[in-house]
LUMLO-110675 format. One record per residue (C-alpha): x negated, y negated, z; residue number from 1. Coordinates in nm, 2 decimals. Layout:
# LUMLO-110675
+--------+--------+--------+-----+
:      x :      y :      z :   k :
+--------+--------+--------+-----+
:      X :      Y :      Z : NUM :
...
+--------+--------+--------+-----+
This chain:
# LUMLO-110675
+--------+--------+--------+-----+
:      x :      y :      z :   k :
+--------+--------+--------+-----+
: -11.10 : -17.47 :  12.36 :   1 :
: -10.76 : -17.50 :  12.19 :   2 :
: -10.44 : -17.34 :  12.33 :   3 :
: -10.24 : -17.43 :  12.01 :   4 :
:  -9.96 : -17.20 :  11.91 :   5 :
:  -9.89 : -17.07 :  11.60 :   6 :
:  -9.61 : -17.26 :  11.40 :   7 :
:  -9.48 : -16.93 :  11.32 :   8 :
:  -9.40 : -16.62 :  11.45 :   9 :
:  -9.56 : -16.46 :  11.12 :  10 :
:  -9.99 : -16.32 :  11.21 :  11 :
: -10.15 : -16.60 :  11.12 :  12 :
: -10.33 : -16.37 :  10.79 :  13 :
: -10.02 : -16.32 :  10.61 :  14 :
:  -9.91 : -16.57 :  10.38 :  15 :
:  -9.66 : -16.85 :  10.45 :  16 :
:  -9.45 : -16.74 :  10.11 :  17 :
:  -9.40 : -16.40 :  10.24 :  18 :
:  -9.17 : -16.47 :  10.53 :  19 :
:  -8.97 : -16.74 :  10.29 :  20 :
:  -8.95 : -16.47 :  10.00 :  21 :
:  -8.54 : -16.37 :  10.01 :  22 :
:  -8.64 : -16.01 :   9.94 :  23 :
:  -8.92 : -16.00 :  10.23 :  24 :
:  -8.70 : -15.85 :  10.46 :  25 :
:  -8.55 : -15.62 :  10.22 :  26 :
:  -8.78 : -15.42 :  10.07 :  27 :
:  -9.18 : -15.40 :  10.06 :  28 :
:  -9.29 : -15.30 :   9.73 :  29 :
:  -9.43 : -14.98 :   9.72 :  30 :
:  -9.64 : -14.74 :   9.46 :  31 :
:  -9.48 : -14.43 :   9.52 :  32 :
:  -9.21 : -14.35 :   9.24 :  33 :
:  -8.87 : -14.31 :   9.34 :  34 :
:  -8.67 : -14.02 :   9.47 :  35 :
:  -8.52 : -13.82 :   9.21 :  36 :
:  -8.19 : -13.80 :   9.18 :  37 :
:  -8.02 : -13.50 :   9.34 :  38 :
:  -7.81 : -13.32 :   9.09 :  39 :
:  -7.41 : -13.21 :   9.26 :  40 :
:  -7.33 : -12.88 :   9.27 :  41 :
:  -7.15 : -12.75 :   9.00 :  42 :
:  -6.82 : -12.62 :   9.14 :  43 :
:  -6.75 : -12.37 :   8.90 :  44 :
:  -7.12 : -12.26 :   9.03 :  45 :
:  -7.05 : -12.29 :   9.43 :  46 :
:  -6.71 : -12.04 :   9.35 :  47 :
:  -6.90 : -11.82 :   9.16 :  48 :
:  -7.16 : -11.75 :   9.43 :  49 :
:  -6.88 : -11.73 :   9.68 :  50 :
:  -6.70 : -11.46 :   9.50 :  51 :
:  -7.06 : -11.29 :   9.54 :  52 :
:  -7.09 : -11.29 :   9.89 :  53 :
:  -6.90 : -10.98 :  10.00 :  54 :
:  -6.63 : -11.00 :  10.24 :  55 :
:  -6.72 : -10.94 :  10.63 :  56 :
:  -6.58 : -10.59 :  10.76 :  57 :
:  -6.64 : -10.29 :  10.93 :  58 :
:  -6.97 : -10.21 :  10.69 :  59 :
:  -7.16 : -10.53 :  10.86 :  60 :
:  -7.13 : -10.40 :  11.18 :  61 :
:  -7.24 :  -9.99 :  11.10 :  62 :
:  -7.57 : -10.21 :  10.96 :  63 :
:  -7.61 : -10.41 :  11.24 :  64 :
:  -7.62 : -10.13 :  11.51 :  65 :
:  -7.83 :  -9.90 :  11.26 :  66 :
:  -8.09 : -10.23 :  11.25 :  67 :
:  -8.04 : -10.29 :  11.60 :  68 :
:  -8.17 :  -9.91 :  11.67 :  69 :
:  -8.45 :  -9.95 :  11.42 :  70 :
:  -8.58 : -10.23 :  11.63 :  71 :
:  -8.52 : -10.07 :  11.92 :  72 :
:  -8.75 :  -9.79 :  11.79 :  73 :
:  -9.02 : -10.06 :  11.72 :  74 :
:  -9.02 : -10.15 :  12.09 :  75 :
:  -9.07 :  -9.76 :  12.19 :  76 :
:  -9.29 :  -9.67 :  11.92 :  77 :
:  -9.52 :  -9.99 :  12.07 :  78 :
:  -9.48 :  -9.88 :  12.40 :  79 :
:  -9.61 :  -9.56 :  12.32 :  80 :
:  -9.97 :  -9.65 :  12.14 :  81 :
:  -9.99 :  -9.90 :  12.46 :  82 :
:  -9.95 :  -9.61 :  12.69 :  83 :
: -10.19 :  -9.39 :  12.48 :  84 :
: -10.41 :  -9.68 :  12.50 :  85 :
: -10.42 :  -9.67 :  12.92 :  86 :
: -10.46 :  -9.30 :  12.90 :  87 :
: -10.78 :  -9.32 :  12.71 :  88 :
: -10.93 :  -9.58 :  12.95 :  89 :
: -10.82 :  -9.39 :  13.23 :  90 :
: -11.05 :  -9.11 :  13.06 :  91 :
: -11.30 :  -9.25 :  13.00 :  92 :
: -11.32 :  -9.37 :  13.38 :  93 :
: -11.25 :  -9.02 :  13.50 :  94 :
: -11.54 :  -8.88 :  13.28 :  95 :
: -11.78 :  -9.10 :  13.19 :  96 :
: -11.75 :  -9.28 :  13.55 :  97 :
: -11.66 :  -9.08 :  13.83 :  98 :
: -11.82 :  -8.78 :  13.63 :  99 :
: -11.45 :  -8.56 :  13.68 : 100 :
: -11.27 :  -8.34 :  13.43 : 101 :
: -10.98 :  -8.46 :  13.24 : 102 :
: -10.65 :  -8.18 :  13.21 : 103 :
: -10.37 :  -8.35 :  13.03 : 104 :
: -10.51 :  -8.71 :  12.90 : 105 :
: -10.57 :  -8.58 :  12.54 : 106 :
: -10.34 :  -8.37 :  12.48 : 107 :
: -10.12 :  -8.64 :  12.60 : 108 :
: -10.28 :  -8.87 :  12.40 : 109 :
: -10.19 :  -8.65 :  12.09 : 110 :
:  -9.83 :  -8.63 :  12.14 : 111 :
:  -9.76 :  -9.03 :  12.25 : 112 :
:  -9.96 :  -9.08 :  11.89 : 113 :
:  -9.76 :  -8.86 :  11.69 : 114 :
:  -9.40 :  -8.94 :  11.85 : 115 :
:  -9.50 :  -9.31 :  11.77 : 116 :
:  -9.58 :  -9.25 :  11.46 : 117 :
:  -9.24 :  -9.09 :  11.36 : 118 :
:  -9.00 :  -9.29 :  11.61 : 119 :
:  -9.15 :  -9.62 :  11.44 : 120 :
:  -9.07 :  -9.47 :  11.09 : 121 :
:  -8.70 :  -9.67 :  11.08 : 122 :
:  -8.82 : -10.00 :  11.23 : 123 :
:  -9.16 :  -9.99 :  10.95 : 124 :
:  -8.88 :  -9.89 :  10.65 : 125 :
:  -8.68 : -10.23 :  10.82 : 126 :
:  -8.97 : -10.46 :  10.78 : 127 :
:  -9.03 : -10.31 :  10.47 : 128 :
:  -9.40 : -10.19 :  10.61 : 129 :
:  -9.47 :  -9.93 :  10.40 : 130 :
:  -9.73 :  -9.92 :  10.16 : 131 :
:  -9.49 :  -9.98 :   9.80 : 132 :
:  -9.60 : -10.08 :   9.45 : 133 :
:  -9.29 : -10.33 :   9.28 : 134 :
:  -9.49 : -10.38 :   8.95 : 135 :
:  -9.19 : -10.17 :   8.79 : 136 :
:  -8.92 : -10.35 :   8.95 : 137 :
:  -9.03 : -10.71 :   8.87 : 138 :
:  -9.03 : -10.58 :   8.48 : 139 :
:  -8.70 : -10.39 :   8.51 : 140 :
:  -8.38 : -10.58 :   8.37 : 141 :
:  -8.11 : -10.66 :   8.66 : 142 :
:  -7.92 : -10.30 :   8.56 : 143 :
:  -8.21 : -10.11 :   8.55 : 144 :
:  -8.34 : -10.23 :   8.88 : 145 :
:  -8.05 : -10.20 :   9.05 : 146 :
:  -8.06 :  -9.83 :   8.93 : 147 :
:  -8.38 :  -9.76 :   9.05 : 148 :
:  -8.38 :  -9.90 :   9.40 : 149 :
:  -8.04 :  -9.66 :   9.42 : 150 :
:  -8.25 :  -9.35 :   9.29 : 151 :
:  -8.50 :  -9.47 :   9.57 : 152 :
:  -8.28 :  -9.51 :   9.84 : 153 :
:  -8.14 :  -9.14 :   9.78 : 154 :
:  -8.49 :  -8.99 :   9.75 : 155 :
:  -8.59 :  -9.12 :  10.08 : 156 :
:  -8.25 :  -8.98 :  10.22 : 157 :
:  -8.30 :  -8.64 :  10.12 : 158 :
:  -8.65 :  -8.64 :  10.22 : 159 :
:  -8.57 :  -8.79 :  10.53 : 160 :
:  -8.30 :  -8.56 :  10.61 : 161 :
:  -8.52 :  -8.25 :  10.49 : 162 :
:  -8.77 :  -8.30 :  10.78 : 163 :
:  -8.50 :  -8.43 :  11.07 : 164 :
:  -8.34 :  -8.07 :  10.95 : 165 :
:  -8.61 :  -7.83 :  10.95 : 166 :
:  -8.76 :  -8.02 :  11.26 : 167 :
:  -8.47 :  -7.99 :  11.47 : 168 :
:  -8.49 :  -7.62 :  11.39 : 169 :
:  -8.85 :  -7.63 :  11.48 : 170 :
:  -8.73 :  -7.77 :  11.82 : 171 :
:  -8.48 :  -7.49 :  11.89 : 172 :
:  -8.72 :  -7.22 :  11.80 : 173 :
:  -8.92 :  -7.39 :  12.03 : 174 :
:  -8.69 :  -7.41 :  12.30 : 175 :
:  -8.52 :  -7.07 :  12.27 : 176 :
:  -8.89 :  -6.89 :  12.25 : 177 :
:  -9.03 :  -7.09 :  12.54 : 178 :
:  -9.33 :  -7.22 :  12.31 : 179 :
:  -9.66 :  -7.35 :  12.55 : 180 :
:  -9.92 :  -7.48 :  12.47 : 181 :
: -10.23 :  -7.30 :  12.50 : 182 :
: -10.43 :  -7.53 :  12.72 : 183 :
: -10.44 :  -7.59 :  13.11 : 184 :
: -10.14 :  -7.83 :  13.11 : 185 :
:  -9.87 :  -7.59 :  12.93 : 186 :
:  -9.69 :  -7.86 :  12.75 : 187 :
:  -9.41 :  -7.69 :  12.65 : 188 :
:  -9.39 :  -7.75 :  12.25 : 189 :
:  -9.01 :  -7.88 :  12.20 : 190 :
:  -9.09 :  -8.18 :  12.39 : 191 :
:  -9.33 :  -8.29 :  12.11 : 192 :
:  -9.13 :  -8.10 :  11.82 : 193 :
:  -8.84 :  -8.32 :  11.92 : 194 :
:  -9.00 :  -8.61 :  11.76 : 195 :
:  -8.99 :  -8.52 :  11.46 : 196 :
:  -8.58 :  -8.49 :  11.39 : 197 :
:  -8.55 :  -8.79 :  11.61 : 198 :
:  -8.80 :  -8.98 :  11.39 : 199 :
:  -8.68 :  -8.88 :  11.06 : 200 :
:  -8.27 :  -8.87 :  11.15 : 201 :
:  -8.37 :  -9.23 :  11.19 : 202 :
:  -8.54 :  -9.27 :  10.90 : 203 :
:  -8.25 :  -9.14 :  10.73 : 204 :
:  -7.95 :  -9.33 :  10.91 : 205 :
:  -8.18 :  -9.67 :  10.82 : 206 :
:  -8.21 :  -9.53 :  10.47 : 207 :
:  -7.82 :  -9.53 :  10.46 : 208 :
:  -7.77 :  -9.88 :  10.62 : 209 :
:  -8.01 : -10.03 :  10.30 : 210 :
:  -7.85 :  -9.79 :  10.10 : 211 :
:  -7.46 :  -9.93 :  10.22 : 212 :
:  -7.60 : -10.34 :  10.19 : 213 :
:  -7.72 : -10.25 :   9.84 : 214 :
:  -7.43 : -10.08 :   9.67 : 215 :
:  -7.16 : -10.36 :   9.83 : 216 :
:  -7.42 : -10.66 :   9.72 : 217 :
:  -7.53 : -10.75 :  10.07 : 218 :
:  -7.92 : -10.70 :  10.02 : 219 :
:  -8.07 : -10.77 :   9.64 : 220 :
:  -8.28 : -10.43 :   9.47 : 221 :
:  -8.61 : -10.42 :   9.63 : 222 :
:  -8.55 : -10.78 :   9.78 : 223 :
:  -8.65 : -10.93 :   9.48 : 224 :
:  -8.42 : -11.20 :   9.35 : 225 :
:  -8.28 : -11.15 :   9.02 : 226 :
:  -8.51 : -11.43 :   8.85 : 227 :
:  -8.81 : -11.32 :   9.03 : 228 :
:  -9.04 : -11.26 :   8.70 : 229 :
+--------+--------+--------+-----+
């Protein structure tokens, strides 16, 4: 057997023209076309955008503490359909198990349900969760778009403001009348009434913060972009 080494450092299948080619070590050719060529950026175009972006003030930080609270609503809203979750295994167990009466797991139930229902109503409008339809708004012009989404924003404050008004005198009726409820447990009623103008007043104050980032440019109509059909 031979124990010859290779005159070259080269694998002994390439050919001996390769490693004497001048280009070798420079460049390989290749069949994939070359980058295209990256266009600057206009600077009359970069000034123009930054006259866009509004300046930072007192309006960014009323936003961020009314998105902060929205969020923080998500987290309670959660919490409460986990909780009503627990309950109902817990009576299930109680009944169906250990054969025993339930007193205040459904009614319980009811309420965590509902007051998650209307404390999550900022964080869903946040995340833009609600059921929408933006066929209109992708045909609108730039004007007219911008003019809808205001006409939107101010429906959805009344509305919102409508229901955290007449439910917080729901609440004090409550309250002042000593409402029960008519079962074993004897919830009394303005415990549950209060989630409604908590939920809505919400609603409203996250209505308000889209409402300020659309009028002073800091959020587009209907986040859409103004080329988006």
């Amino acid at each position: 057997m031979s124990n010859a080494i290779s005159p070259h450092p080269l694998p002994i299948d390439l050919p001996d023209d390769f490693a004497q080619t001048p280009r070798a070590s420079h460049s390989v050719k290749s069949d994939m076309p070359p980058p295209p060529d990256v266009e600057p950026i206009d600077p009359k175009d970069a000034n123009t955008m930054e006259r866009d972006m509004p300046p930072k003030g007192p309006i960014d930080a009323i936003i961020a503490v009314i998105h902060f609270t929205s969020r923080v609503c998500g987290v309670l809203a959660a919490a409460m359909f986990a909780i009503a979750m627990l309950i109902i295994c817990q009576l299930v167990f109680m009944r169906y198990v250990l054969n025993d009466s339930t007193v205040w797991q459904t009614e319980a139930v009811i309420f965590l349900m509902i007051g998650a229902t209307l404390v999550g109503l900022p964080y869903v409008q946040l995340i833009r969760g609600h059921v929408n339809v933006d066929l209109l708004p992708l045909y609108l012009k730039r004007g007219a778009r911008m003019t809808l989404a205001i006409v939107t924003l101010l429906c959805g404050m009344a509305i919102s403001g409508l229901f955290g008004f007449y439910g917080l005198e729901l609440v004090l009726e409550a309250f002042d009348g000593g409402w029960l409820t008519e079962t074993i447990w004897a919830v009394p009623l303005w415990k549950p009434f209060s989630a409604l103008p908590i939920g809505f007043g919400l609603l409203f104050m996250q209505f308000f913060a889209d409402f300020l980032a659309l009028i002073t440019r800091r959020s587009t109509p209907f986040d859409l972009r103004d080329d988006a059909f």
